[in-house]
C-alpha positions as a Markdown table, in Angstrom:
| # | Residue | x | y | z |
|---|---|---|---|---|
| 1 | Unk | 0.0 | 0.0 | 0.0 |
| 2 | Unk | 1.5 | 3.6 | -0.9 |
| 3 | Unk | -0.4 | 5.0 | 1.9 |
| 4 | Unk | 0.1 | 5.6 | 5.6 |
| 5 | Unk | -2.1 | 3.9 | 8.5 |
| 6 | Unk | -3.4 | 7.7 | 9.4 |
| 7 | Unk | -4.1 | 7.9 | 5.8 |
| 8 | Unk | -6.8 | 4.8 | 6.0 |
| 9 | Unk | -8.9 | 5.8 | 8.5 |
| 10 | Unk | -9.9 | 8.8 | 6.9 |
| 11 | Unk | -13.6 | 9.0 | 5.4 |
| 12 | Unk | -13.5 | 7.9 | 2.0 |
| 13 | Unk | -10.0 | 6.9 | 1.4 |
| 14 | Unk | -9.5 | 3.4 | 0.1 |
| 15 | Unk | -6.1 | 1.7 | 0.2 |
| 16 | Unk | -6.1 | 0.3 | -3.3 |
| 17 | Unk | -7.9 | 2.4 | -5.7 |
| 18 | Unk | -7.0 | 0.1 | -9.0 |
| 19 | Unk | -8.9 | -2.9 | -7.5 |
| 20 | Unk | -12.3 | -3.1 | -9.3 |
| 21 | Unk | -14.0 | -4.2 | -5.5 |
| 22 | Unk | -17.0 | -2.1 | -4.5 |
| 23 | Unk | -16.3 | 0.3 | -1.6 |
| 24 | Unk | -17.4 | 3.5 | -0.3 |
| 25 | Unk | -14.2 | 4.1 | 2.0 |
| 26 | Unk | -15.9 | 4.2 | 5.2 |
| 27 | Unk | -15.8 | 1.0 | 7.0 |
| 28 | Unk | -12.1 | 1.9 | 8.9 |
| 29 | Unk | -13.9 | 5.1 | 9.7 |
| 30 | Unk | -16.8 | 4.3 | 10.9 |
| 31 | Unk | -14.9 | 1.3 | 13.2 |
| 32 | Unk | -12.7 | 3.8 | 14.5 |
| 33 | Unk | -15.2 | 6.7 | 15.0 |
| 34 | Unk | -17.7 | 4.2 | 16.8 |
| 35 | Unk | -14.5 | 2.6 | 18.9 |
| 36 | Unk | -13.4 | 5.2 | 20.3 |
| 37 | Unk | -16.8 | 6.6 | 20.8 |
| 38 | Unk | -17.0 | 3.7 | 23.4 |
| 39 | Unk | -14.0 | 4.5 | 25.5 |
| 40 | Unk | -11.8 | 1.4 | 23.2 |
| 41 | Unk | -8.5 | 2.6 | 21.2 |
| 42 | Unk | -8.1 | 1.4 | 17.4 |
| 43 | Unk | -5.0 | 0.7 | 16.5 |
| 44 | Unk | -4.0 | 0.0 | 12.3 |
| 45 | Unk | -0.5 | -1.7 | 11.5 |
| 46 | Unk | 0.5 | -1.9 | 8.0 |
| 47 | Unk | 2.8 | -4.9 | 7.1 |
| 48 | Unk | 3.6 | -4.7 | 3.4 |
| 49 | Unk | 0.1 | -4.8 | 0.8 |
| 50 | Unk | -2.0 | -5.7 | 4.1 |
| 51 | Unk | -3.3 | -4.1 | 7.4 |
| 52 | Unk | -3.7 | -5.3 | 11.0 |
| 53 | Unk | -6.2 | -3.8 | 13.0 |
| 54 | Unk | -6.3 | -4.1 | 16.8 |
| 55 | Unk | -9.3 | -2.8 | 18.8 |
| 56 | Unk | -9.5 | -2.7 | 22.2 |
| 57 | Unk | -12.6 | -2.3 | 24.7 |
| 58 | Unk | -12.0 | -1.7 | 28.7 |
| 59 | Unk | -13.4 | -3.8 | 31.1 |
| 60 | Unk | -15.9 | -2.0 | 33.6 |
């Protein structure tokens, strides 16, 4: 990907724009906006043409 995590979680950004798959470029967005809405942290690693993502929720 010639893009940075930051870059991917922004609203209608897609990571590969020469793939011919459907997307609106929301989805890391919205599971960001909505994790940290409930108090969780989202976290994106890149690791060559894929991403990791790691969300976490506390414990109450």
């Amino acid at each position: 990907l010639n893009i940075s995590a930051d870059e991917l979680t922004e609203r209608f950004i897609r990571g590969d724009v020469s793939r011919s798959t459907e997307g609106s470029g929301l989805g890391l967005a919205i599971a960001q906006s909505l994790t940290e809405m409930q108090g969780g942290t989202f976290e994106l690693y890149l690791d060559g043409d894929l991403f990791k993502v790691t969300i976490k929720f506390p414990i109450s």
